[in-house]
N, C-alpha and C positions, 0 to 999 in steps of 0.2 A: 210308146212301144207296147203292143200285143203281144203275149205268149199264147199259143193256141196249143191245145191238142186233138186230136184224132183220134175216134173209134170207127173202125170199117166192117161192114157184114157183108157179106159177096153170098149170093143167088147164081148156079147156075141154067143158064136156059139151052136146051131140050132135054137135059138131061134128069127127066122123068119129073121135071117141073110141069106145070100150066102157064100158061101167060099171065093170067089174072090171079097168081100165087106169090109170081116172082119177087114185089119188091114185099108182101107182107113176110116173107123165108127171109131176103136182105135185111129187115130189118129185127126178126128174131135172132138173127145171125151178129148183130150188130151189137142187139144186148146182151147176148153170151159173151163178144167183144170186152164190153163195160165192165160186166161181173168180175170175168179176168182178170181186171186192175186197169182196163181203161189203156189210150196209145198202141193199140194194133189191130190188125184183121181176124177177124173169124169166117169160115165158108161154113154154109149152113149144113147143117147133119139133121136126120128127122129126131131125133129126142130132144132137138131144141124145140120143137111145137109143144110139147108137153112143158116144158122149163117157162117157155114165155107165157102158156096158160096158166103154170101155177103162180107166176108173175103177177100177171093181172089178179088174176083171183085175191091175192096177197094186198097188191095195191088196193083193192075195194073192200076189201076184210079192213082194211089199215083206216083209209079213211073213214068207215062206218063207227070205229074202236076208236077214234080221234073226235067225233062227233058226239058219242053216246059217252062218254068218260070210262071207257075200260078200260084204260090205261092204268098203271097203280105207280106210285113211288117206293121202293125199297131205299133205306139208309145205313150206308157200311160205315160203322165209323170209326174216328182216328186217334189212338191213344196219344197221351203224354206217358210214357213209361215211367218219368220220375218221380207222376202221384198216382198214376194208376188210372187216373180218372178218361172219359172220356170227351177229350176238347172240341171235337169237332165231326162231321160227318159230310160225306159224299151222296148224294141223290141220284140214284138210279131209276131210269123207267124199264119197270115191266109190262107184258101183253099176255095175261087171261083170255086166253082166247077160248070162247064156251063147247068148241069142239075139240080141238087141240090137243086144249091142255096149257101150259104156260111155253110161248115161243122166244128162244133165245134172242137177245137186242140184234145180235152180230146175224141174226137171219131176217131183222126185219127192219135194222136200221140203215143200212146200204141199200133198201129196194128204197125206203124212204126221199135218202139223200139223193138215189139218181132221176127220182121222178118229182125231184122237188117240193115233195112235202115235209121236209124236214124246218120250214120257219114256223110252219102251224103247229106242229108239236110240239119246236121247241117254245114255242108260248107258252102252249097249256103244260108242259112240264117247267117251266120256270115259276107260273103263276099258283101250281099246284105246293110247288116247294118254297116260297113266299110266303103262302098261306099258311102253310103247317109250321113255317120260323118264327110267321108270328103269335103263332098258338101257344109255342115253344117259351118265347121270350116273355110273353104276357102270362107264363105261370112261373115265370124266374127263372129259367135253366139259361143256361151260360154256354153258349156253344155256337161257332162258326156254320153256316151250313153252303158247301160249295155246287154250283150249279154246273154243267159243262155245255160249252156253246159248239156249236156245229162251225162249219165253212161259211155255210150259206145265211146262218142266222147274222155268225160274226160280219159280211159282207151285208148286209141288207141294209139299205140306207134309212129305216125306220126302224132299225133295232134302239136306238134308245130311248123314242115317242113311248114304243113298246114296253118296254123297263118303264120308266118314268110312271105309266099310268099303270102297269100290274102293281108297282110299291104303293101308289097312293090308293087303288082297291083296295090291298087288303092290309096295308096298314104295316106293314115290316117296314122294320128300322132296315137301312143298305147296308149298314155297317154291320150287320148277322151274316151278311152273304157275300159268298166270293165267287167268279166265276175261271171255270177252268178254258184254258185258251191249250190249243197246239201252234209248233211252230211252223208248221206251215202254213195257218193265215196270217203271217205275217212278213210272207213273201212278197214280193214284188219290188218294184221302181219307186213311187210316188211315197210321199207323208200319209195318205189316209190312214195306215193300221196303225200309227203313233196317236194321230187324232182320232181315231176312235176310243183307242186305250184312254188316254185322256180325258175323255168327256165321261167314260166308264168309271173313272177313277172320281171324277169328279162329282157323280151321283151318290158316293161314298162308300162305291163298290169295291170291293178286293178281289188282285187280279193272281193268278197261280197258273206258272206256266208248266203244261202236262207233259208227260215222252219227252223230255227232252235228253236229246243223247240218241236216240231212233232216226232223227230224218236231217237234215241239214246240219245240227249240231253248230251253228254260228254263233261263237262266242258274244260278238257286237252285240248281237239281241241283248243279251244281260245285261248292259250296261246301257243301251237307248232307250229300252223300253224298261215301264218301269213296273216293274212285279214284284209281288209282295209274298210269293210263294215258289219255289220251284220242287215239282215232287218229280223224284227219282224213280224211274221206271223200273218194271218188275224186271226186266233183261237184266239190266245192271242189278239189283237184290239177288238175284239168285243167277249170278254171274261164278263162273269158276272160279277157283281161287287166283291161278294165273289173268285174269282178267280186271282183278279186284284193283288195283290201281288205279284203272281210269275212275272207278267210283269213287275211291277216295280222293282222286283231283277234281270232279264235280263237286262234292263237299268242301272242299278247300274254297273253289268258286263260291259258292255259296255265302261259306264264312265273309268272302273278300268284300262279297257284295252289300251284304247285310241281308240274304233272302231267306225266309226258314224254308229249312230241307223237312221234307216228307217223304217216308219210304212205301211204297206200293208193291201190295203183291207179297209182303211175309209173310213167309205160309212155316217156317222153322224155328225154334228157339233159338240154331245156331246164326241163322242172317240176323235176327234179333240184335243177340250178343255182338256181332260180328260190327254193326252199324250203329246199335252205340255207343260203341269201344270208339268210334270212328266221329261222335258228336252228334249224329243224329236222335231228336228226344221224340217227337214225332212218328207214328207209325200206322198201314193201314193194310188191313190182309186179312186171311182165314185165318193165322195162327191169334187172331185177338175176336175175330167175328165175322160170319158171313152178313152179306147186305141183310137186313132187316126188317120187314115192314113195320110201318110207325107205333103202332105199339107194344110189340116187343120192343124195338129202338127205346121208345120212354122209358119201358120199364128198367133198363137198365142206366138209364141217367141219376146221378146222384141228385139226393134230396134238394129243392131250391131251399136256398137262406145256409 
């Protein structure tokens, strides 16, 4: 069984079109479709020529910035409130881009993901943040560092050749790194996204499941698949107070499961309080640190030994 979806761009002709414009309008029309959210029609408007230009432009800016290493890692990282300290951290990619300026992920990561080069990047950010765990490790610092995997990385049938030889390059132990999964690639009919977890877990990777509580919310997941993390989205943190229940029954989940809760997105003293009152000792937000580049990150790591 196929699930398929559909994006449609509609071109009309005479209507002050050319012949030999028609399907290039159809299919700028198409990608305005995608951007949308992808699953319906767009009829072309002319400011989409300008949108698909800056498209393109973006995608050959991207892949030049993927080639030359412009790319940088930022690291937010995750308190233990009960010592202070900081146990763990999230890897972020940024794009310096030399005209620019610095371009937000959320404007350069979905052009990425729909023109498929999101496996190549995710390499060179997996291997980049490897790299610096092992630098990390091999000066004594104690700390988890989690990586996030796309759709298309998690589906790739050479994601783990891939894994397997970025750790033996650069020498990171797996068990420093966790990777962040959504629950939407773990959609579908067949076993595959159990046997991939599995083979991931078995490289001695730690697996943390991201948004959950955002898209399908299927209980089962928690219990087939096996993760070693579930971090609490910021919706639910800085959820009203009438809504605070469902959070505190994710956390109960949690508890039942045995998975450590991580809260995302505290940005207040009161959600702080609010969520460790509630068991969570874990936490990751502006109210503790914006992401970081790597050495301001160190410098704030406590002394090794």
């Amino acid at each position: 069984e196929v699930n398929i979806s559909c994006s449609v761009g509609i071109a009309l002709y005479p209507d002050g079109c050319e012949p030999n414009k028609l399907i290039a309008r159809a299919d700028a029309a198409m990608y305005a479709a995608k951007r949308s959210g992808g699953s319906k029609h767009c009829f072309y408007s002319p400011d989409m020529d300008a949108a698909a230009q800056a498209n393109f432009e973006m995608v050959r800016e991207l892949r030049h910035a993927i080639a030359h290493d412009q790319l940088e890692l930022y690291y937010q990282p995750k308190v233990d409130t009960r010592s202070g300290k900081f146990t763990a951290a999230e890897a972020l990619v940024r794009w310096r881009h030399p005209q620019r300026g610095w371009v937000l992920p959320g404007e350069f990561l979905p052009v990425l993901e729909s023109m498929g080069l999101m496996r190549e990047l995710g390499r060179q950010v997996f291997e980049m943040a490897a790299r610096q765990q092992a630098a990390w490790c091999a000066a004594g610092h104690r700390l988890q560092l989690s990586v996030n995997l796309s759709p298309s990385e998690f589906a790739d049938t050479n994601l783990l050749d891939t894994l397997q030889l970025c750790l033996a390059r650069t020498a990171c132990p797996p068990q420093a790194l966790e990777l962040e999964i959504t629950e939407s690639m773990l959609m579908g009919g067949d076993d595959r996204p159990m046997r991939t977890l599995q083979a991931l877990r078995a490289l001695g990777l730690s697996i943390a499941l991201d948004d959950f509580g955002t898209g399908y919310s299927n209980l089962a997941y928690l219990q087939r698949f096996a993760f070693d993390t579930l971090k609490i989205d910021r919706s639910f943190v800085q959820a009203p107070e009438a809504e605070r229940p469902l959070t505190a029954a994710i956390l109960g989940l949690c508890r039942a499961l045995g998975l450590r809760p991580v809260a995302e997105g505290v940005e207040t003293s009161g959600q702080h309080q609010w969520l460790q009152g509630l068991g969570v000792q874990e936490f990751q937000g502006y109210l503790f640190s914006r992401p970081l580049p790597p050495q301001q990150f160190e410098a704030l790591l406590p002394v090794p030994g």
